[in-house]
PASEBA-1860 file (N, C-alpha, C; in nm, 3 decimals):
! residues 99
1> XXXXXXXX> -1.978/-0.924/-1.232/-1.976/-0.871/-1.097/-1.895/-0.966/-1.009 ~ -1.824/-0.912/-0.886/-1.754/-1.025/-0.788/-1.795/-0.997/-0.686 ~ -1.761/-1.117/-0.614/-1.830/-1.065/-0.523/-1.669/-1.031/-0.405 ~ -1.608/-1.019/-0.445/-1.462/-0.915/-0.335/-1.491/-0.795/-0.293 ~ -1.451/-0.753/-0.226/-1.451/-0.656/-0.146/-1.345/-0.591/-0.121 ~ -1.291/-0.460/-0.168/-1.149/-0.413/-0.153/-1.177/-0.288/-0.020 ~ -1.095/-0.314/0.063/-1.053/-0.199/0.173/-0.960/-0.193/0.162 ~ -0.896/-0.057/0.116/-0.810/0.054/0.126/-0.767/0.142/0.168
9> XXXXXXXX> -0.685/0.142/0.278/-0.640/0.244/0.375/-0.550/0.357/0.336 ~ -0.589/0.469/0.275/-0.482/0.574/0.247/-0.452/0.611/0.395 ~ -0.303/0.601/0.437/-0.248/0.666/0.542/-0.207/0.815/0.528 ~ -0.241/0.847/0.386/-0.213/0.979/0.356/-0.045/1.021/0.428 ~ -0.011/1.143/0.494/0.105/1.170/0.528/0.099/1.193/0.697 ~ 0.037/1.063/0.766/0.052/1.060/0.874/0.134/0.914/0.897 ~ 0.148/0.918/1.039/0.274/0.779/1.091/0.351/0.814/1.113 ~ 0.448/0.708/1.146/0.586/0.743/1.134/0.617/0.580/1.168
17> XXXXXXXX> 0.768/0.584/1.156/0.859/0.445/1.159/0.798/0.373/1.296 ~ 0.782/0.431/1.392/0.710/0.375/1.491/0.544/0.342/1.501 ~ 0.457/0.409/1.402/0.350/0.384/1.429/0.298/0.279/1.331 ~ 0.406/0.190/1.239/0.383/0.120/1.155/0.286/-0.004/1.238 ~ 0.406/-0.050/1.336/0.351/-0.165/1.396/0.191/-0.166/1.415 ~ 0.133/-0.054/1.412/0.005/-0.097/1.418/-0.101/-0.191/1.276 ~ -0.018/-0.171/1.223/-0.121/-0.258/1.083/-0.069/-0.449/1.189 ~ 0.036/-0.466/1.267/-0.026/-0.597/1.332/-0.200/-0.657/1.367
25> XXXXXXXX> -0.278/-0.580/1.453/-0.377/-0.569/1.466/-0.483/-0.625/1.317 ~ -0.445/-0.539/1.229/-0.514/-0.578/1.116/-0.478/-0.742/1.065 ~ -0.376/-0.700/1.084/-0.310/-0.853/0.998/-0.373/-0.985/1.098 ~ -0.379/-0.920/1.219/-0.476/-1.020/1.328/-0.613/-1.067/1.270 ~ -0.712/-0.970/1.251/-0.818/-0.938/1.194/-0.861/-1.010/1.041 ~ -0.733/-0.970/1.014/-0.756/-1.014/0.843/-0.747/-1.174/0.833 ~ -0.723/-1.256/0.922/-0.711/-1.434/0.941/-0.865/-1.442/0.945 ~ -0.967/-1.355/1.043/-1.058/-1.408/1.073/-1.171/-1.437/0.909
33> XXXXXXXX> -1.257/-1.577/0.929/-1.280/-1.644/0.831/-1.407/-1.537/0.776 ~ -1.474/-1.414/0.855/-1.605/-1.394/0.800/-1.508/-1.200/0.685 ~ -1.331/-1.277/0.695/-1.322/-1.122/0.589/-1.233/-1.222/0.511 ~ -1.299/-1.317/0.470/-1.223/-1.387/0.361/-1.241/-1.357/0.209 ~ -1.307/-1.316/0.176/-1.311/-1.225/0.071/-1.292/-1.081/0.065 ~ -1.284/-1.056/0.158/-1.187/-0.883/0.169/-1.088/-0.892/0.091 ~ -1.066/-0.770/0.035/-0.867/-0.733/-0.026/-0.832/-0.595/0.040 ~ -0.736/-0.625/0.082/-0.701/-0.516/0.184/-0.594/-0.449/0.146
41> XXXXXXXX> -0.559/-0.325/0.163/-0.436/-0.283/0.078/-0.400/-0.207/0.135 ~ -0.285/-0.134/0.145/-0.294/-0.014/0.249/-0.179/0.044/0.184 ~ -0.205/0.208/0.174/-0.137/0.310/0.110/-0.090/0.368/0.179 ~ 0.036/0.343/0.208/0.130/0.461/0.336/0.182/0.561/0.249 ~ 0.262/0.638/0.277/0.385/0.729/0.227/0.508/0.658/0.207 ~ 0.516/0.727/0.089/0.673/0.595/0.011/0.750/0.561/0.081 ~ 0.742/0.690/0.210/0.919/0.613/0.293/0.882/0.531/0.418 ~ 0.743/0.498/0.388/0.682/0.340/0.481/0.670/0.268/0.414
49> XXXXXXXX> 0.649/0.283/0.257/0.627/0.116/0.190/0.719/0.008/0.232 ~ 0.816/0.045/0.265/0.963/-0.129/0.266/0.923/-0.144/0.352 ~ 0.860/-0.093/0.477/0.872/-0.102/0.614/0.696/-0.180/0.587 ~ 0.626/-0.149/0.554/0.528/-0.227/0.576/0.507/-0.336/0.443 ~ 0.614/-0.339/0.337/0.595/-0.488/0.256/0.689/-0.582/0.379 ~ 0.770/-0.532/0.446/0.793/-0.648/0.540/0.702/-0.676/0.646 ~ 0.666/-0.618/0.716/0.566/-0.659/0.810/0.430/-0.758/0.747 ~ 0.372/-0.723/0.638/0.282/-0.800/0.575/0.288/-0.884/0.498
57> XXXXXXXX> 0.464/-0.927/0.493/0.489/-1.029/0.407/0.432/-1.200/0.406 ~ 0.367/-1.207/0.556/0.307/-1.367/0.555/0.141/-1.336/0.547 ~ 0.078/-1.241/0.517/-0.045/-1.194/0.548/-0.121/-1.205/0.397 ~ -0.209/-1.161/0.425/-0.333/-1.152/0.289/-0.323/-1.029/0.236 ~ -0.246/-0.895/0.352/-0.257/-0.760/0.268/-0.175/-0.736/0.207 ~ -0.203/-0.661/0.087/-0.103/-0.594/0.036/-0.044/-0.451/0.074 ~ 0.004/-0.400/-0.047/0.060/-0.282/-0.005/0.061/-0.203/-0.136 ~ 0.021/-0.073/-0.142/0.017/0.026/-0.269/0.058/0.176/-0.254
65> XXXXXXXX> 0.065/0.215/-0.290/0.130/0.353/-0.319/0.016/0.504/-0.329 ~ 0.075/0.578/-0.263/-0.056/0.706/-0.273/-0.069/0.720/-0.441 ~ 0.029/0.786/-0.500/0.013/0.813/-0.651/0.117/0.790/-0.739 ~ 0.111/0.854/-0.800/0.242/0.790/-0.916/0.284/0.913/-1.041 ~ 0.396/0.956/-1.062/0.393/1.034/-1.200/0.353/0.962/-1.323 ~ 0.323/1.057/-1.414/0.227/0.970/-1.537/0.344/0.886/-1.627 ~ 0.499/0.942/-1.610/0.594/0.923/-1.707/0.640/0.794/-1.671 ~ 0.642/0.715/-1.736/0.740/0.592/-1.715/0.896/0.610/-1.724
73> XXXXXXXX> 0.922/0.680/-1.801/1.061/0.760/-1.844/1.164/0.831/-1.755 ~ 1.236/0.755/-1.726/1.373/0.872/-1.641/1.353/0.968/-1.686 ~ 1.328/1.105/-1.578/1.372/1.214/-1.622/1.397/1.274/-1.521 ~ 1.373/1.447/-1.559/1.408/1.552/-1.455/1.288/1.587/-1.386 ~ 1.214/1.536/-1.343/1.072/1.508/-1.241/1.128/1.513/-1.090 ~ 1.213/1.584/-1.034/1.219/1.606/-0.884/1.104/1.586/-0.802 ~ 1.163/1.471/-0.715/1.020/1.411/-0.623/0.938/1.341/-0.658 ~ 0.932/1.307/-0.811/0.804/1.228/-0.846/0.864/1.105/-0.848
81> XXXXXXXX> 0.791/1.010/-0.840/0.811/0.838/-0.818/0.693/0.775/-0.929 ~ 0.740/0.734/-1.009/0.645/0.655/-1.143/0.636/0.508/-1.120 ~ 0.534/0.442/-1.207/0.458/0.293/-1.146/0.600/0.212/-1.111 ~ 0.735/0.215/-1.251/0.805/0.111/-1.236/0.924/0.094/-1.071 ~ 0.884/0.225/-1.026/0.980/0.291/-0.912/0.912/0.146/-0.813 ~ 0.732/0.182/-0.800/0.646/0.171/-0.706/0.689/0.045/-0.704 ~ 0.688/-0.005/-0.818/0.633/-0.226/-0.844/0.777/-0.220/-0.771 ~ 0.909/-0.175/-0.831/1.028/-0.222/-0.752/1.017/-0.253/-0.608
89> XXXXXXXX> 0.938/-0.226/-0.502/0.935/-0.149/-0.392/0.852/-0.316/-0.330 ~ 0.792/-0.370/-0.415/0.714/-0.449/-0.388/0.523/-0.417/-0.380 ~ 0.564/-0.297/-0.400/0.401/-0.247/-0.395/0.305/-0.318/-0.519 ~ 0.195/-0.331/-0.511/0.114/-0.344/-0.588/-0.020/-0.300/-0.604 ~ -0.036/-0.178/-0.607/-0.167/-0.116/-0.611/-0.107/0.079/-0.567 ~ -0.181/0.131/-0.646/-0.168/0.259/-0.673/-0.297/0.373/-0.676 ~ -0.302/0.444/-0.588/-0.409/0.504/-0.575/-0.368/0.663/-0.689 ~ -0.449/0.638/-0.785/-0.447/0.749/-0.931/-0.542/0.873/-0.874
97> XXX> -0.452/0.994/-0.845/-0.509/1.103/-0.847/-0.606/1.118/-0.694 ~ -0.526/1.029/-0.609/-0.539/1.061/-0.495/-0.620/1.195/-0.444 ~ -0.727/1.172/-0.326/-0.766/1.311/-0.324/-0.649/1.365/-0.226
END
């Protein structure tokens, strides 16, 4: 058993390029000493991941991905994005089968 604590924010398909700046606030939050064992992660929509692995680049959170196709394999999958796409991206954490 551990004793961590993971919070996970699916942003699902809301935001936008402007409403990123709000994970500042968190990243405020996330210094304080009584969420030091928190893991915090937060799942935007793919075309916010770059935008928020930079913003959280000096911070404790990470950053993960709503879902993923099952194929590792180049193919003809229009729209789908698979784990090795995600890790490129800097992401690390993947929410499987998202509701």
């Amino acid at each position: 058993m551990t004793n961590n604590m993971f919070f996970i924010a699916n942003w699902k398909m809301f935001g936008d390029f402007k409403s990123v700046n709000s994970i500042k606030k968190v990243i405020k939050l996330s210094k304080n000493k009584k969420y030091k064992k928190a893991q915090i992660v937060y799942c935007p929509p793919y075309t916010l991941i770059d935008k928020f692995i930079k913003l959280v680049k000096n911070s404790k959170i990470k950053i993960g991905a709503q879902n993923c196709h099952f194929s590792q394999n180049p193919g003809p999958f229009t729209g789908s994005i698979n784990a090795d796409l995600i890790k490129s991206t800097g992401a690390k954490y993947i929410i499987i089968g998202h509701s």
